[in-house]
Backbone as JSON Lines, residues from 0, in Angstrom:
{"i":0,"aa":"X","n":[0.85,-1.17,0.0],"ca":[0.0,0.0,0.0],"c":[0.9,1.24,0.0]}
{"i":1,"aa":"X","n":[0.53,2.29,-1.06],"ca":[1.62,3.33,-0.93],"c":[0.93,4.01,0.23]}
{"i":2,"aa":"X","n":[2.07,4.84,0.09],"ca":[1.95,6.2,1.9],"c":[0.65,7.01,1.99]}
{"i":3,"aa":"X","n":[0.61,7.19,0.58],"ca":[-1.11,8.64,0.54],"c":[-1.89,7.55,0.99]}
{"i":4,"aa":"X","n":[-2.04,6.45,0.23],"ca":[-3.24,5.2,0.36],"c":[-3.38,4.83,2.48]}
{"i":5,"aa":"X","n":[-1.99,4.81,2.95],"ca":[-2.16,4.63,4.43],"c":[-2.24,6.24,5.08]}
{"i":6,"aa":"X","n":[-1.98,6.94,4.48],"ca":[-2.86,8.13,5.09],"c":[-3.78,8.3,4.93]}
{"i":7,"aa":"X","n":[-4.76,8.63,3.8],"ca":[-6.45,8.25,3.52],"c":[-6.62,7.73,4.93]}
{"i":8,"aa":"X","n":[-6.45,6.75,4.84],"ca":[-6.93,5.3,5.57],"c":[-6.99,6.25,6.86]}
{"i":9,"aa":"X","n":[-5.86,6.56,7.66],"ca":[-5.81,7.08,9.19],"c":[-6.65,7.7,9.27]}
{"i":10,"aa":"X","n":[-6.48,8.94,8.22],"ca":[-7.82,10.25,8.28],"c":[-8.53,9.83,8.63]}
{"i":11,"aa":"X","n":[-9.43,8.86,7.68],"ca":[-10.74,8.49,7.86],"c":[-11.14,8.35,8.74]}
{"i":12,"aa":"X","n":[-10.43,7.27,9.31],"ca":[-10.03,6.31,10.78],"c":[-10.26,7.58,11.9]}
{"i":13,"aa":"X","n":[-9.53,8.01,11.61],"ca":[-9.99,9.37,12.75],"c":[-10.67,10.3,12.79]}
{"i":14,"aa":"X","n":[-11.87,10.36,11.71],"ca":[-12.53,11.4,11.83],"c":[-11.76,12.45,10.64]}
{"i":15,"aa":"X","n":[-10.9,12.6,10.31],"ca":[-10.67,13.55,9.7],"c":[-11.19,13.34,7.7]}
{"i":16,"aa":"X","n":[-12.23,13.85,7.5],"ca":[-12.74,13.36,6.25],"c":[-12.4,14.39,5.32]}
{"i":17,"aa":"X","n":[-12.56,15.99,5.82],"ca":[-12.16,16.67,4.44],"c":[-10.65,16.3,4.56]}
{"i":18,"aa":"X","n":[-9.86,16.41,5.48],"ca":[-8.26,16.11,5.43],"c":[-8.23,14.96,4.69]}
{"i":19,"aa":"X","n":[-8.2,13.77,4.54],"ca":[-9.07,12.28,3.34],"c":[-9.05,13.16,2.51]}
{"i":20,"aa":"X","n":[-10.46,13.63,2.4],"ca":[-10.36,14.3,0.89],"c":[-9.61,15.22,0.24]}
{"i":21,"aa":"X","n":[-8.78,16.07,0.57],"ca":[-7.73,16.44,-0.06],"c":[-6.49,15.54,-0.01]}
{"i":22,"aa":"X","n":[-6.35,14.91,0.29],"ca":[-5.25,13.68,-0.06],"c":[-5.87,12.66,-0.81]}
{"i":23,"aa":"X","n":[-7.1,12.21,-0.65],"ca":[-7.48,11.32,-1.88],"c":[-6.92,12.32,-3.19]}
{"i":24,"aa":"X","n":[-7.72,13.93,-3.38],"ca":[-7.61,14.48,-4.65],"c":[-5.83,14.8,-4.83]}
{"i":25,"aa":"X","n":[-5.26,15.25,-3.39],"ca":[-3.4,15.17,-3.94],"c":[-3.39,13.59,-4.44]}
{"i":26,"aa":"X","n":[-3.4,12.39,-3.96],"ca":[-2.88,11.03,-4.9],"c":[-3.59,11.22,-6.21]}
{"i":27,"aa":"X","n":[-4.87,11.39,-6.69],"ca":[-5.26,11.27,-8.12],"c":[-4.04,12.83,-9.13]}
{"i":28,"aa":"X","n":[-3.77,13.5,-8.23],"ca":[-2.81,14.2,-9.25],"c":[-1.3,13.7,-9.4]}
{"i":29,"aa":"X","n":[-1.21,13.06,-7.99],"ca":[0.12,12.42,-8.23],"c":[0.17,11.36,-9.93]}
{"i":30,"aa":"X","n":[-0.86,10.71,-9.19],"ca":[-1.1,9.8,-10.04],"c":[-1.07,10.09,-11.73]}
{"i":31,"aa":"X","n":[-1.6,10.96,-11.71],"ca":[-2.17,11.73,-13.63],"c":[-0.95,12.28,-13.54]}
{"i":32,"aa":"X","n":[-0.37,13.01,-12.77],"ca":[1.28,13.71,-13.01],"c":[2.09,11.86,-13.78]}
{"i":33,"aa":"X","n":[2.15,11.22,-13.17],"ca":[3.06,9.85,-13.04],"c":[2.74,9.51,-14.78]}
{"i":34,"aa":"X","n":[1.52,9.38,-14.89],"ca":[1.02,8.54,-16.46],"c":[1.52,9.88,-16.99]}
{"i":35,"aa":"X","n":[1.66,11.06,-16.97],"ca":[1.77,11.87,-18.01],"c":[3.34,11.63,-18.53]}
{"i":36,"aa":"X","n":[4.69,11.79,-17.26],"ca":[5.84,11.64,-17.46],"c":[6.23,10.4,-18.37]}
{"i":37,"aa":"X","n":[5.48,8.89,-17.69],"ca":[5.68,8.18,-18.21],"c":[5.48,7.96,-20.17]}
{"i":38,"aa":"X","n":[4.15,9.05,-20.07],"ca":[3.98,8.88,-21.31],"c":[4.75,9.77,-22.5]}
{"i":39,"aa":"X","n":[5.37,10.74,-22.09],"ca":[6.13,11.68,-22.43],"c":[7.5,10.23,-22.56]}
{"i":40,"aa":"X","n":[7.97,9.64,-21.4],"ca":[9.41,8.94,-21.82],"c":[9.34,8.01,-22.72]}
{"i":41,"aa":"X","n":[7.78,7.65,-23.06],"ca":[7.43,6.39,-24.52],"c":[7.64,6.79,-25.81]}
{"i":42,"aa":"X","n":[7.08,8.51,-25.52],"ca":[6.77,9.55,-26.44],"c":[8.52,9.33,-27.48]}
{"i":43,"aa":"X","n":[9.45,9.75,-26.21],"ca":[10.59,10.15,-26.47],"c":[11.63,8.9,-27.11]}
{"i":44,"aa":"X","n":[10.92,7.9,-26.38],"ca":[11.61,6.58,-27.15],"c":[11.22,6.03,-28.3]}
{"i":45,"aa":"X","n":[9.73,6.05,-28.62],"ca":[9.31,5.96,-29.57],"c":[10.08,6.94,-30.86]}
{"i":46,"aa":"X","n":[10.18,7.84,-30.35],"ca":[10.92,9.12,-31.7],"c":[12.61,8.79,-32.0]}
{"i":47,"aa":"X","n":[12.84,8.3,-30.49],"ca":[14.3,8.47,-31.24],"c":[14.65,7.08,-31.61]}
{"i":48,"aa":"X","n":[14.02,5.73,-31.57],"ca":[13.8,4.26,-32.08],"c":[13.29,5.31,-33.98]}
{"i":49,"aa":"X","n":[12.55,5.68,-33.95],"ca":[12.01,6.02,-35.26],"c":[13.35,6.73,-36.08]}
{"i":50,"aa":"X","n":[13.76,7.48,-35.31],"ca":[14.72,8.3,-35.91],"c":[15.98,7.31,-36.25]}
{"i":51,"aa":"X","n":[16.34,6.43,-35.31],"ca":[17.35,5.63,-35.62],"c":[16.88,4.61,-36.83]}
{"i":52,"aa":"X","n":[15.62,4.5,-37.1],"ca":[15.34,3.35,-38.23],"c":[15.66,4.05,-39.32]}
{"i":53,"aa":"X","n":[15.11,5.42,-39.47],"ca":[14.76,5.95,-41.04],"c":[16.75,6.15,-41.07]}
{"i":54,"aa":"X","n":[17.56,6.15,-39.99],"ca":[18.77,6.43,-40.24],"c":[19.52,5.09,-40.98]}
{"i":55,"aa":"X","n":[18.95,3.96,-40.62],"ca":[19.52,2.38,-40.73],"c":[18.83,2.41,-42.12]}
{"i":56,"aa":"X","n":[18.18,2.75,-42.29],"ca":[16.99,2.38,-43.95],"c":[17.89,3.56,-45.08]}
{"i":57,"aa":"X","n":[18.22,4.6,-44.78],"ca":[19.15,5.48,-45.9],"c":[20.33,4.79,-45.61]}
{"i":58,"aa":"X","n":[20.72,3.92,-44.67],"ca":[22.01,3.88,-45.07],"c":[22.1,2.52,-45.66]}
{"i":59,"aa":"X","n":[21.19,1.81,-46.23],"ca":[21.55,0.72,-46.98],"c":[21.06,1.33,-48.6]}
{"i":60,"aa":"X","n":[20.26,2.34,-48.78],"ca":[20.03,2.63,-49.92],"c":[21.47,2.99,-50.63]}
């Protein structure tokens, strides 16, 4: 269980529900921050895998 997920949890546990709810909504941005980077480093591999092919394909022409 990550750390936000066992904090939620305490909040709750104690009564503290809007405090919960702004840490539920901080993990869903962590979270959408995380898929964005990740998708940006696919982004970046994907281009430079592409770039290295069209380089391997002129050089047998």
């Amino acid at each position: 269980m990550s750390e936000i997920s066992k904090q939620i949890v305490d909040q709750i546990e104690s009564g503290k529900l809007n405090d919960a709810k702004d840490s539920i909504f901080q993990g869903i941005k962590q979270k959408a921050a995380d898929a964005v980077d990740m998708k940006r480093v696919e982004m970046s591999v994907d281009w430079a895998n592409g770039e290295n092919l069209e380089t391997d394909i002129s050089d047998t022409e």
